[in-house]
Every structure is written in structure tokens, then in C-alpha cells.
C-alpha positions as CSV (number, residue, x, y, z in Angstrom):
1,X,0.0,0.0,0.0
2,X,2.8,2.2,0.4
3,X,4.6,1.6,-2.6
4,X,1.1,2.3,-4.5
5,X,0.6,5.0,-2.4
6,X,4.0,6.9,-3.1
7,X,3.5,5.5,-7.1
8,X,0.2,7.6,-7.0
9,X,2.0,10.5,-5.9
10,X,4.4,10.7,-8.3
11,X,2.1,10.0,-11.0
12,X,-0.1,12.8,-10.0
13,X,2.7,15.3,-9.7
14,X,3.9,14.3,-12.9
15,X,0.5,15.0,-14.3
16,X,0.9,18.6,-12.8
17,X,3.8,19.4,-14.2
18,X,2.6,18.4,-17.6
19,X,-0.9,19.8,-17.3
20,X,1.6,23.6,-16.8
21,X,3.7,22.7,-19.4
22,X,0.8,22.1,-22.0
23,X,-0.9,25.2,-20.3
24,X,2.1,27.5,-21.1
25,X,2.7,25.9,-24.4
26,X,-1.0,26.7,-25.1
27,X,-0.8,30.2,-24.2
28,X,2.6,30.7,-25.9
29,X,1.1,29.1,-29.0
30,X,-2.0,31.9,-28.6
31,X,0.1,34.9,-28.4
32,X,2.3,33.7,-31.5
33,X,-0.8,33.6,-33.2
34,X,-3.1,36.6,-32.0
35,X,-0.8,39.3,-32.4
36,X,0.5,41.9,-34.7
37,X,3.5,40.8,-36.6
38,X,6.1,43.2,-36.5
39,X,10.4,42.4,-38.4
40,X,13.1,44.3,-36.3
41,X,16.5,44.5,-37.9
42,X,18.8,42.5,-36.4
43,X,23.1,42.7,-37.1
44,X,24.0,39.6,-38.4
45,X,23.0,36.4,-36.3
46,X,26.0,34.9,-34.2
47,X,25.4,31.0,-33.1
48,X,26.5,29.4,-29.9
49,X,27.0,25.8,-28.5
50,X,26.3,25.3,-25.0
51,X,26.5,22.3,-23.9
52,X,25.5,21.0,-27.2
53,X,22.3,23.1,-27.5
54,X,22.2,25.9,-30.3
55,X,20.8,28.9,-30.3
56,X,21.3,32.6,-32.1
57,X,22.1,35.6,-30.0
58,X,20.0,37.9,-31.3
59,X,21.4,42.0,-31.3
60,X,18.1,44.8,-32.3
61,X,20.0,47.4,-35.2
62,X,17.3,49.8,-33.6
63,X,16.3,48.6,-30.7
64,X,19.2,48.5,-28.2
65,X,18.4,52.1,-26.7
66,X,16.3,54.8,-27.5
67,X,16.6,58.1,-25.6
68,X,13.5,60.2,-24.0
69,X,14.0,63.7,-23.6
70,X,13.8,64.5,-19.9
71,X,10.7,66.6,-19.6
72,X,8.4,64.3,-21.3
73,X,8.8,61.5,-18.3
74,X,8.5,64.1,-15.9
75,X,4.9,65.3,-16.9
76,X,4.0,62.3,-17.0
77,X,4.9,61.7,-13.5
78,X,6.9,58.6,-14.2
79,X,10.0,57.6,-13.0
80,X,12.9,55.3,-13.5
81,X,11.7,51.9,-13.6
82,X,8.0,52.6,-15.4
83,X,6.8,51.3,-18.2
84,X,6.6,53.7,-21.6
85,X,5.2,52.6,-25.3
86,X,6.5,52.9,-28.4
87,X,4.4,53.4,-31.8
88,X,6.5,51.6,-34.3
89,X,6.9,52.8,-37.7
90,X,7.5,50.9,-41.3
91,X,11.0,51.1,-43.0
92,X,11.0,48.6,-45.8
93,X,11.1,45.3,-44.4
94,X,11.8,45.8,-41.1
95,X,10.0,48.5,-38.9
96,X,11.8,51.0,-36.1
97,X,11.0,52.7,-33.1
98,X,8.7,55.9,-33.5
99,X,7.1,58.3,-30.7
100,X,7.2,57.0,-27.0
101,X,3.6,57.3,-25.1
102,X,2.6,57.0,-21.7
103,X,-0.2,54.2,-22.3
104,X,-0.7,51.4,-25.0
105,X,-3.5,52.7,-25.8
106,X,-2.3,56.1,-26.9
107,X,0.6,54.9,-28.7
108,X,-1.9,52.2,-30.7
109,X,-3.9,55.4,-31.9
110,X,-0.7,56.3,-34.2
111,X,-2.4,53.5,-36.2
112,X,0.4,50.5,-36.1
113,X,2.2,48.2,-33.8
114,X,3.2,48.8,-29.6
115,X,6.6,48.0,-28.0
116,X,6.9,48.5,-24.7
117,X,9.8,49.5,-22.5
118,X,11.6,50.7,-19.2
119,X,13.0,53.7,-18.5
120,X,16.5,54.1,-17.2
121,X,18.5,57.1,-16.2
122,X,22.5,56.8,-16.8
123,X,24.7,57.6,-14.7
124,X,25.5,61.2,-13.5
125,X,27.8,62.5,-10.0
126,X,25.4,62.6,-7.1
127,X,23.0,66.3,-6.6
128,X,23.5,66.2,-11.2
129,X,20.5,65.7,-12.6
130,X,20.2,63.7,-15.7
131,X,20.1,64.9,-19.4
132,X,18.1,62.2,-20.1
133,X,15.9,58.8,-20.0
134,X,16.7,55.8,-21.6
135,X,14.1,53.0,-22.9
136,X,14.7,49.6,-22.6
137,X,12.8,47.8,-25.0
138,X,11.3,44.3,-23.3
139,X,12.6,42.5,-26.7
140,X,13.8,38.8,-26.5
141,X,17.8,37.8,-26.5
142,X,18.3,34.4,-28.0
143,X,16.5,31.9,-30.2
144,X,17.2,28.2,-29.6
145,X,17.6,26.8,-32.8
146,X,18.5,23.0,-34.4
147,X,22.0,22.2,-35.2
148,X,21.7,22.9,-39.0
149,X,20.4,26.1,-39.0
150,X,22.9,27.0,-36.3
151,X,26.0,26.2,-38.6
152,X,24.0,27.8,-41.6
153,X,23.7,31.4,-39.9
154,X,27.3,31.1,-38.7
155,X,28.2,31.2,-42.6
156,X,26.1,33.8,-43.2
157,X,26.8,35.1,-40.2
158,X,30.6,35.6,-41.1
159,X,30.0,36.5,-44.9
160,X,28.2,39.3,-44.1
161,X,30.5,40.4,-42.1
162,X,33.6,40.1,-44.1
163,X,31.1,42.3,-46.8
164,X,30.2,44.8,-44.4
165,X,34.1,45.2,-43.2
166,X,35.0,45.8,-47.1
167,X,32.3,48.6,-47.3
168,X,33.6,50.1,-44.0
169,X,37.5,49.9,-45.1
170,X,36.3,51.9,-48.4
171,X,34.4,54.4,-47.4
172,X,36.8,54.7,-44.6
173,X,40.0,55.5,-46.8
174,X,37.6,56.9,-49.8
175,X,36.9,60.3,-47.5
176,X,40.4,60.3,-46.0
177,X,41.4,60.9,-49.3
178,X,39.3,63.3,-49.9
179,X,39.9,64.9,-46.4
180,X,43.2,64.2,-46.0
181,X,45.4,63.0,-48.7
182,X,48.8,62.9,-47.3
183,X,47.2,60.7,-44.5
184,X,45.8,58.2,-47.1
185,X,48.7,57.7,-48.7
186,X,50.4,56.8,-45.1
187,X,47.2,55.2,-43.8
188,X,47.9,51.1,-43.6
189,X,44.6,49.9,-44.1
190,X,44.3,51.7,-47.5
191,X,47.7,50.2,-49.3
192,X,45.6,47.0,-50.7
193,X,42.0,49.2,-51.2
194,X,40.8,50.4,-54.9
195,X,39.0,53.2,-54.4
196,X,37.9,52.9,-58.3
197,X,36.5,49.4,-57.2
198,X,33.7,50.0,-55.1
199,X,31.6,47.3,-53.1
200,X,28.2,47.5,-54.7
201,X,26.9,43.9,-53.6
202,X,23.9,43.9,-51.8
203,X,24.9,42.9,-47.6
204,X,22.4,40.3,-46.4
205,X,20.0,41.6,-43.9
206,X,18.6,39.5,-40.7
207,X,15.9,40.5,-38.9
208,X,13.6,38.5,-35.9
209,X,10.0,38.3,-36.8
210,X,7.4,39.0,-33.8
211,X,4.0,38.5,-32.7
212,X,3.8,41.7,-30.7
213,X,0.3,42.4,-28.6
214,X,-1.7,45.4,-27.9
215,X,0.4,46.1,-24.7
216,X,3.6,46.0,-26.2
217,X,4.9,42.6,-25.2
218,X,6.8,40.5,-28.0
219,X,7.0,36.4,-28.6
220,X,9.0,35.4,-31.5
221,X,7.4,33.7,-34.3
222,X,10.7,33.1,-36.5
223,X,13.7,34.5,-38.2
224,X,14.0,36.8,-41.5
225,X,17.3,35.7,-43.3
226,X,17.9,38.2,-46.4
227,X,14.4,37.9,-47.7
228,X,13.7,34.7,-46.2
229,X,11.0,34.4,-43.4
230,X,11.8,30.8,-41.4
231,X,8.7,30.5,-39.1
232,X,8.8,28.1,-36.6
233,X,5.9,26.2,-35.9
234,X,4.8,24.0,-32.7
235,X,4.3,20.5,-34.6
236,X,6.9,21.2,-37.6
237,X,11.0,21.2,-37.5
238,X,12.7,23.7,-35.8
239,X,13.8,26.2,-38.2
240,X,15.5,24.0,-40.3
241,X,17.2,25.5,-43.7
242,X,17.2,23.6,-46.4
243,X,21.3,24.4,-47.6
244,X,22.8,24.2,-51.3
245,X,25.3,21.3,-51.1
């Protein structure tokens, strides 16, 4: 009778645990689904490997800070620590942080999608008083990925990189020329660069896709890899990219 007993036990706090798992799974699945779907820009994706899990660090091109002038918070009466709303705005693909508002509800009235965030002062010498706010947006980090897909953004990953260092080395020595033409003919970096030889390809873009809702906060639904949505789904494969050999 014991041993049933503790057997009983364990079975009904196993069927607990997965009754909250398939409840959060449930409402996870309802927020991908029922909100607004908004692309942030992302640099390019880095993978890791820890302890043989993947997953992509994800870095916001827009969305890392955004500053609010001082005076705005303060008639507001908010402080460090509250919650403000952004009304985002279009820009191609992707979209980017517009006017901050109080309330969701005034920053849905712009007529598009809500992101919230938290405002944070920086750090001035005590009796200073900050310049001011800074918003940080509620936006998720990392996005656990299968092995394949892992490998496959660490190539583009590094490509685009390599591209976008070309571009920056160019333009770099192309107006220290201009400025300064003595210097460019000293400068290191600009022995091996053509100026006539321009980089003109087209540098992949990466982006996060979101379900974002009314209130501002933000599940991800799937990357954007240079003009490829990858949506993850709860019954299909995780992201997986189907590679050229």
C-alpha cells in the first residue's frame, strides 16, 4: 500500500507538471498567433554551442536604446523603472521605433504596432541631474535553434560580415582621401584598397520576426534571413534550412 501510495504521488505530480507545461505551451502558441506581426532589424545572427544546444544571439540594429527627452517623463509623473510605449513605424522590411507614449493605448492610436519599455536614467555624480531617459525595449535575447540552422547562420553570419568590413574599409580610406590626402597615402589599411573598385553587392539583412500584442509585449514567431521568413511552428522542425550542397 505504500509503494502504490508513493506511485500515486508521483504519478499525480507528474501529471501537474505536464498539465503547466501544455498550459504554457497553449498560451505561448495563442500569443504567437493573436498578435500583430512586426520584423526588427537584427546585425548579423551569431550561433553558440552550450552544452550541445544551439541557439542565435540575437542583437536589435534599432532597438538597443532609445533616448526620451527628460521633460516628457516628468509630466508624465513617471519615473525610473516605469513602463513607456513605443508606436512603431515601417521602413521597408523591417520596422523602427517611432514616438514614446505614456499608455498602450495612446501609442496604438498612431495607427500601427506597440513596444513597450523601461526607463532608465544613466549615470551622473550625485545632486547632477540627468540629461536624459533611456528605454529599454522588453525584446527577447536568443532563439534556440537546431543544429543545422545554427552552422548555416554562422556562414552567413561571417560573410556578411567580411562584406560589411569591405564597405567600412572603403568608405573609410575613400573620404580620407578626400579629407586628408597625405594621410591616405600613409594610412595602412588603404595600401591594398581600390578606391575605383567600389563594393556594390547587396549585404544580407537579418531580422527577428514577432508576434507583438496590444500592450507591447513580444514572442518570436521566427527569423528573417535576407528575404527569407523561417517560421517556426509548434508540430513542424525547428527552423530547419534547407542548404545548397
Amino acid at each position: 500500500m505504500i509503494g502504490m501510495s508513493y506511485l500515486a504521488r508521483a504519478g499525480l505530480g507528474l501529471a501537474v507538471i505536464l498539465a503547466f507545461l501544455g498550459w504554457m505551451t497553449v498560451r505561448h502558441e495563442q500569443a504567437r498567433s493573436s498578435g500583430i506581426e512586426v520584423v526588427l532589424q537584427t546585425y548579423p545572427i551569431d550561433p553558440r554551442d552550450v552544452f550541445f544546444g544551439h541557439y542565435a544571439v540575437l542583437s536589435y540594429r534599432d532597438f538597443g536604446t532609445s533616448d526620451v527627452p527628460l521633460g516628457w517623463p516628468l509630466e508624465q509623473g513617471l519615473e525610473p523603472g516605469d513602463t513607456v510605449y513605443f508606436a512603431l513605424t515601417p521602413a521597408g522590411e523591417f520596422h523602427q521605433p517611432g514616438e514614446a507614449f505614456a499608455s498602450p493605448e495612446e501609442a496604438l492610436s498612431q495607427g500601427g504596432p506597440v513596444l513597450k519599455a523601461y526607463l532608465h536614467t544613466p549615470y551622473v555624480p550625485e545632486g547632477e541631474t540627468p540629461d536624459v531617459y533611456f528605454a529599454r525595449f522588453d525584446l527577447p535575447r536568443q532563439y534556440f535553434a537546431d543544429p543545422e540552422t545554427a552552422l548555416a547562420l554562422q556562414d552567413d553570419f561571417q560573410t556578411a560580415t567580411q562584406m560589411q568590413g569591405q564597405r567600412d574599409n572603403w568608405e573609410h580610406c575613400r573620404d580620407l582621401q578626400q579629407s586628408d590626402p597625405e594621410g591616405f597615402e600613409q594610412a595602412w589599411r588603404c595600401g591594398d584598397i581600390d578606391l575605383a573598385d567600389e563594393p556594390t553587392a547587396d549585404i544580407p539583412e537579418y531580422g527577428v520576426i514577432l508576434s507583438v500584442s496590444d500592450t507591447g509585449e513580444a514572442v518570436i514567431k521566427g527569423l528573417y534571413l535576407d528575404g527569407e521568413r523561417v517560421i517556426d511552428t509548434l508540430t513542424g522542425p525547428r527552423l530547419v534550412r534547407e542548404r545548397d550542397e
